[in-house]
C-alpha positions in Angstrom: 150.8 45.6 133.6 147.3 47.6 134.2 147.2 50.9 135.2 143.7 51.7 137.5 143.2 55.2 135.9 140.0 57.1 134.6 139.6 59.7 132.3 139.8 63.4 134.2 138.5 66.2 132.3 141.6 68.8 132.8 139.6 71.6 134.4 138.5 68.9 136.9 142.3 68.1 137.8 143.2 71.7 138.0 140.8 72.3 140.0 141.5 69.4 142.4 145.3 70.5 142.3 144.3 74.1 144.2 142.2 72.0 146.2 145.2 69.7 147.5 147.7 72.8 147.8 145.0 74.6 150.5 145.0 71.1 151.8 148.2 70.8 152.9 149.0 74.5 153.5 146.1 74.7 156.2 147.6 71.6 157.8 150.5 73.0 158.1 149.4 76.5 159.3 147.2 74.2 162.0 150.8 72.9 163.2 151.9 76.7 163.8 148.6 77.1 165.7 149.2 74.3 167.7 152.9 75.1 167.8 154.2 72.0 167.1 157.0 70.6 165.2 155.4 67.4 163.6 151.6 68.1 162.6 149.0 64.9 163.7 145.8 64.0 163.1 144.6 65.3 166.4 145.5 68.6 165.4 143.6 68.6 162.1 139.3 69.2 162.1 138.0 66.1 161.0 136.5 68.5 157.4 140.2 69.0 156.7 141.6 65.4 157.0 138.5 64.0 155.5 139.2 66.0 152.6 142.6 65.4 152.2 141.9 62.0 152.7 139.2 61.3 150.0 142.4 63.6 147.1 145.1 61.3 148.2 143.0 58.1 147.6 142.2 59.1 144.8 145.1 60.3 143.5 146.6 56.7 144.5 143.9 55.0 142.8 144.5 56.5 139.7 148.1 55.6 139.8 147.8 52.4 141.0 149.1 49.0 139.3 148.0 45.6 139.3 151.1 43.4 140.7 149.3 40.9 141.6 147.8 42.0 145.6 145.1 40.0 144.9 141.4 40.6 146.1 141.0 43.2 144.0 143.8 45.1 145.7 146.3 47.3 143.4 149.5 48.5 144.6 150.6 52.7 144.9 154.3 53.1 145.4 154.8 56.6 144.2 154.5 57.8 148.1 152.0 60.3 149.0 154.7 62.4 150.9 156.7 63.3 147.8 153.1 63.8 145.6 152.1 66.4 148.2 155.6 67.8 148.1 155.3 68.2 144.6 151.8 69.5 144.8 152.0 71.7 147.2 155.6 73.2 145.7 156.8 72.3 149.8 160.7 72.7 150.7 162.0 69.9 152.7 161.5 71.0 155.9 157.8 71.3 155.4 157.6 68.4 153.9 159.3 66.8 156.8 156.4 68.1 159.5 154.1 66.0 157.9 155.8 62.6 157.9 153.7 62.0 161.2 150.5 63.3 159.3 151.0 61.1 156.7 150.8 58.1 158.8 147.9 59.3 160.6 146.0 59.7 157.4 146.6 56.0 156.2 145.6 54.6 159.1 142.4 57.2 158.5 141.9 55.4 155.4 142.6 51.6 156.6 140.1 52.2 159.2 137.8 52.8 156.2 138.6 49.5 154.2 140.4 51.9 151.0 143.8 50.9 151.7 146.3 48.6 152.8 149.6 48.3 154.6 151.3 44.7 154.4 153.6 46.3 157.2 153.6 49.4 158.4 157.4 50.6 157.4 156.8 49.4 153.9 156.7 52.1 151.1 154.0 50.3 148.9 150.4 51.1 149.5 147.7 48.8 148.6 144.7 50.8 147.5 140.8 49.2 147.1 139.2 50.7 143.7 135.9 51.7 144.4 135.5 52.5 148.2 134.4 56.1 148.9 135.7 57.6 151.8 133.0 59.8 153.0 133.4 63.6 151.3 133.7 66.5 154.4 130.2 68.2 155.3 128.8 71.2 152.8 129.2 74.3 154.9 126.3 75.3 157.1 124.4 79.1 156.7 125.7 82.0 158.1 124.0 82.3 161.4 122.7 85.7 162.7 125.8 86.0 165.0 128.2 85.9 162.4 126.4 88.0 160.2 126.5 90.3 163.0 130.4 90.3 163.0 130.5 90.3 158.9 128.0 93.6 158.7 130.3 95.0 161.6 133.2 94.9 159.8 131.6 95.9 156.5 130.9 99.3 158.5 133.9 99.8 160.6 135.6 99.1 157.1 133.6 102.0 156.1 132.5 99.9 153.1 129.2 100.9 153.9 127.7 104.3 151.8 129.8 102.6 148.6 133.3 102.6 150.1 135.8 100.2 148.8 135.0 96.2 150.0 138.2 94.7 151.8 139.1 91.5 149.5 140.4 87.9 150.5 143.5 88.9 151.3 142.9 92.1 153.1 144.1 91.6 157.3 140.8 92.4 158.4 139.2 89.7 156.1 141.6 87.0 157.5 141.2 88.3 161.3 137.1 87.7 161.0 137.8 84.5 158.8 140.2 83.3 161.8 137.3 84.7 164.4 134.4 82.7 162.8 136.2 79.4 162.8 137.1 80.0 166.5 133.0 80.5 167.4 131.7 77.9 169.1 128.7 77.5 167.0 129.2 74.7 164.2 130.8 71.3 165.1 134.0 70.8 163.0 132.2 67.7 161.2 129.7 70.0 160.1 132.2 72.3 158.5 133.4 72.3 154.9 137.1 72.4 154.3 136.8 75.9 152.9 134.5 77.3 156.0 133.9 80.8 156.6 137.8 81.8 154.6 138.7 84.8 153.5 137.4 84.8 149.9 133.9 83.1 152.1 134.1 86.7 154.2 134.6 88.7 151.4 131.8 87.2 149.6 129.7 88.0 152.4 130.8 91.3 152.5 129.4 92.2 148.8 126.2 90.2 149.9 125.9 93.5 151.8 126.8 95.6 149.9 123.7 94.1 147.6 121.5 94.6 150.9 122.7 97.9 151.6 121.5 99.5 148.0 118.7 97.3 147.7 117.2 98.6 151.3 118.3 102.2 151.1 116.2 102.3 147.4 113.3 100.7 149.2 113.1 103.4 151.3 113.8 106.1 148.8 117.1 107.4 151.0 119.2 109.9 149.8 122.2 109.0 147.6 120.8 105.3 147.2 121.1 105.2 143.2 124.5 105.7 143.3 125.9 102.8 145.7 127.6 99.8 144.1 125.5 97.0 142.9 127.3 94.0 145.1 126.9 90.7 145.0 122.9 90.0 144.9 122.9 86.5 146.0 122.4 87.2 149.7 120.1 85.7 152.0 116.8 87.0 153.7 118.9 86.8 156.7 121.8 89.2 155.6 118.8 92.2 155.0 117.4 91.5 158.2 120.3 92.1 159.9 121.6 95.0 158.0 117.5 96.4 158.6 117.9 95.6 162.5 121.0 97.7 162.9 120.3 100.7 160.2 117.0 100.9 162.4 119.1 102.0 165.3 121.6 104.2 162.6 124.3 100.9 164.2 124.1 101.7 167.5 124.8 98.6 169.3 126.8 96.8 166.4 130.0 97.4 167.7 129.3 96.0 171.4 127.7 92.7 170.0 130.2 92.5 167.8 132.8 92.7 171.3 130.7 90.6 172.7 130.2 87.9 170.4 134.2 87.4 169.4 134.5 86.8 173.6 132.5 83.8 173.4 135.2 81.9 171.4 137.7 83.1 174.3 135.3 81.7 177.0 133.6 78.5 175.4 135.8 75.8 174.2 133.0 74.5 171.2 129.4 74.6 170.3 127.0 72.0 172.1 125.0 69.8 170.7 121.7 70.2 172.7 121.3 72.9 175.6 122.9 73.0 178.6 122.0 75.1 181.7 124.5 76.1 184.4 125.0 78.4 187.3 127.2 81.3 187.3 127.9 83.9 190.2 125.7 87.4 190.0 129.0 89.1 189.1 130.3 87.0 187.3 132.4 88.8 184.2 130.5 86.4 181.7 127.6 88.6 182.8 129.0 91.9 182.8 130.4 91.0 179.2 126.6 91.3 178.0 125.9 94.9 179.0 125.4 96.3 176.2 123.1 97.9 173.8 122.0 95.2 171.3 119.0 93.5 171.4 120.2 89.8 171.4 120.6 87.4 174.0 122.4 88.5 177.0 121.9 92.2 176.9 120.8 94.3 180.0 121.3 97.7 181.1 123.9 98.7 183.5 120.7 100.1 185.7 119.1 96.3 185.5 122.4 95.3 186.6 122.9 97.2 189.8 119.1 96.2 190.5 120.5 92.9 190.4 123.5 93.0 192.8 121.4 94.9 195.3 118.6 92.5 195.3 121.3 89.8 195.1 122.9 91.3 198.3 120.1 91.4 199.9 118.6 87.5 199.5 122.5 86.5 200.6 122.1 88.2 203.7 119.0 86.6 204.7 120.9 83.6 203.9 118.7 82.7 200.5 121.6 81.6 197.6 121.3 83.5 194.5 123.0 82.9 191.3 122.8 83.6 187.8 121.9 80.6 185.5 123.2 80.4 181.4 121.9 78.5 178.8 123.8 77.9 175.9 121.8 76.9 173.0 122.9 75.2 169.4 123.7 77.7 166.8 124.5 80.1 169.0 127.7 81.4 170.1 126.6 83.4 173.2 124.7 81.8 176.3 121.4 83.5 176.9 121.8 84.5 180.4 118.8 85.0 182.9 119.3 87.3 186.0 119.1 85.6 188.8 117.7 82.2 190.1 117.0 81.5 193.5 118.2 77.4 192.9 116.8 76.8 197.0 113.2 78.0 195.9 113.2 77.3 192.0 112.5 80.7 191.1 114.2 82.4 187.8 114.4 85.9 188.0 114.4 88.3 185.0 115.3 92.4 186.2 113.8 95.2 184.0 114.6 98.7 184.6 110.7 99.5 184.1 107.3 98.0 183.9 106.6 99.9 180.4 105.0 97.3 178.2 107.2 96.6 176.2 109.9 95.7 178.8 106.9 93.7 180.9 106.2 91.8 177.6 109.9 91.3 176.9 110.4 90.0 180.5 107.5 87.4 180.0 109.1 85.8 176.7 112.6 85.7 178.2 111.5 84.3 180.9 109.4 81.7 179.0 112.6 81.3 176.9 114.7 80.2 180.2 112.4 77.8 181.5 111.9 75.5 178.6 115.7 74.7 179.0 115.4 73.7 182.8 114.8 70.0 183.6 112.4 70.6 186.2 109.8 73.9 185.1 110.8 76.6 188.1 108.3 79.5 189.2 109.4 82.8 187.5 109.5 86.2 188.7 110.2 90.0 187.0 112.8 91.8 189.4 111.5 95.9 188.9 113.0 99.1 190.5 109.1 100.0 191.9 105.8 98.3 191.9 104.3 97.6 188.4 101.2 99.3 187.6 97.4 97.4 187.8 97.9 96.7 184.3 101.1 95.1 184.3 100.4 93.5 187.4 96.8 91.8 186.0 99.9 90.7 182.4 101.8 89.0 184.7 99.5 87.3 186.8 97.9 85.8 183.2 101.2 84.7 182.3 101.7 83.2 185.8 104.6 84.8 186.3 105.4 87.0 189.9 107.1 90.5 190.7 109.4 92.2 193.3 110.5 95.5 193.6 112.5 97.4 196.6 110.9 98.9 199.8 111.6 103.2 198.9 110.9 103.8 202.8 113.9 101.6 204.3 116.2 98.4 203.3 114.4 95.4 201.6 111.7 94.2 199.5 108.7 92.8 198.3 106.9 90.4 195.7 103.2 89.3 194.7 104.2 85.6 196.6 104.0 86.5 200.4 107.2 87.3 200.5 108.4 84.2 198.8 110.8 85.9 196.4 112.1 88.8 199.3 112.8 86.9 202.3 
């Protein structure tokens, strides 16, 4: 009788034991999410049962015998269920929930050619040496949005200025682990089985901690020499962002942080190329993005109420007016312009100035917008008073209109012959 087994260094097999254990124990904890009695494939990311998947053939390869399958076939009839029992250290009754899940996973694997089932209610599996079922996707970078959230909570932990770093197992580690799986940013068969969890967070958390002394001695700040060292392997990405909100001493960090954690509440899962659709002027998606930051979205609550009384005013000339938002791969939060007129093909960005740099932000937002639209619309800046000569000679360059209210009576005008304001 042959065994099919290769030698395994030892640290290799207890590593892949830990590996296995998380395995099961996040199925299972997706069953409580789902609230469900019996876990199934459907309610397992494609990373996790891929994972699982490649372990458990080849833990049945390696235990395999040769009773004469034929075709190169080998027989398992150990059972998966009890080895993950065993592996995981499972009572009964959670080893019972994943009787379905089990099922679901060999038919995973027949799909793939790597094993066998003469009948479906038969114990013994037969198992193909040599087929690799594909291994789960490496995890992707942190994106500025969830580095957002990470350097929030490494302030609000009051980590920041060298105060202890929540670890793995701290609550507030698992809530942002649980948070940045939920963003619909990465698809799930881009994840790794191990995306963004806790000891991932709290990695990223000493990451700045790195940033935060290396910055701060850079620019010779007080107290600088004696902040913790962290973890130095951060990204060019992490110091940016920590630099964009010490800039602003972290005003604005808390409300994108709010504002980004809604998106996973709102949006069911990332896209895959942009998307453009219409939203009312008051919609609460809107209002959610006035805040302080600087990333897509954000608008004052004075460019807001320039908004609704503009928006007002079109509808009761009878001209529709809508808001349009574009969500955009790798990003959890739709950028958002102010108002499209969808009857005339005009997008609208509101400013609540024409300083320049409000005037030059308008023009690349609304640049930003149009390349998303299937057919390129006219584009406007919405302002609370005429711009100056200056600003006016900008945005005729960049093609690109204005409108601003009457100050004498009701209504308004633009540089289109009245194209935009009536």
């Amino acid at each position: 009788m042959h065994r099919c087994c290769t030698a395994v260094p030892l640290s290799e097999k207890v590593l892949a034991m830990a590996e296995v254990r998380e395995l099961i124990r996040r199925v299972l904890q997706l069953g409580d999410e789902a609230g469900v009695r019996f876990v199934l494939a459907r309610h397992v990311p494609d990373d996790v049962m891929a994972e699982l998947a490649r372990h458990t053939y080849l833990h049945a390869v390696s235990h395999a015998e040769d009773r004469g399958a034929g075709s190169g076939w080998l027989t398992y009839a150990d059972g998966i269920l009890p080895w993950w029992r065993d592996e995981a250290e499972l009572p009964q009754d959670e080893s019972y929930r994943l009787h379905k899940f089990r099922s679901d996973l060999v038919d995973w694997l027949e799909e793939r050619g790597a094993v066998l089932r003469e009948d479906p209610r038969s114990t013994p599996l037969l198992v193909q040496p040599g087929v690799s079922p594909p291994h789960p996707a490496q995890n992707p970078g942190w994106t500025w949005e969830e580095d957002v959230l990470a350097l929030h909570l490494f302030v609000s932990s009051r980590a920041a200025g060298g105060g202890p770093l929540p670890g793995k197992a701290d609550t507030s580690v698992r809530a942002l682990s649980q948070t940045l799986r939920a963003l619909p940013i990465h698809p799930s068969d881009k994840r790794g089985v191990d995306f963004r969890n806790p000891p991932g967070v709290a990695l990223k958390l000493a990451n700045f901690r790195a940033v935060e002394r290396v910055v701060k001695l850079d620019r010779k700040l007080p107290g600088a020499d004696a902040l913790p060292s962290g973890m130095p392997a951060y990204s060019a990405m992490d110091r940016a962002v920590f630099e964009h909100y010490l800039d602003r001493d972290f005003t604005g960090l808390a409300d994108d942080a709010i504002a980004i954690r809604a998106t996973a509440a709102v949006f069911s899962g990332p896209v895959l190329t942009p998307a453009a659709t219409d939203r009312p002027v008051e919609d609460s998606l809107m209002l959610a993005y006035e805040v302080s930051g600087s990333e897509p979205g954000t608008r004052t609550r004075a460019e807001h109420v320039l908004v609704q009384r503009y928006a007002e005013w079109m509808v009761g000339r009878g001209v529709a007016v809508v808001s349009r938002a574009y969500r955009v791969p790798g990003w959890a939060r739709p950028i958002l312009c102010d108002a499209f007129l969808p009857e005339r093909d005009v997008l609208i960005e509101a400013k609540g100035s024409d300083s320049r740099v409000a005037i030059r932000l308008a023009i690349g937002q609304l640049y930003d917008y149009r390349r998303f639209e299937a057919i390129q619309p006219k584009l406007a800046v919405l302002l609370p008073y005429e711009p100056s000569s200056d600003m006016r000679a900008l945005l005729t360059s960049a093609d690109i209109g204005w409108i601003w209210p009457l100050r004498t009576k009701p209504g308004y005008r633009d540089s289109a012959g009245g194209l935009y304001s009536s």
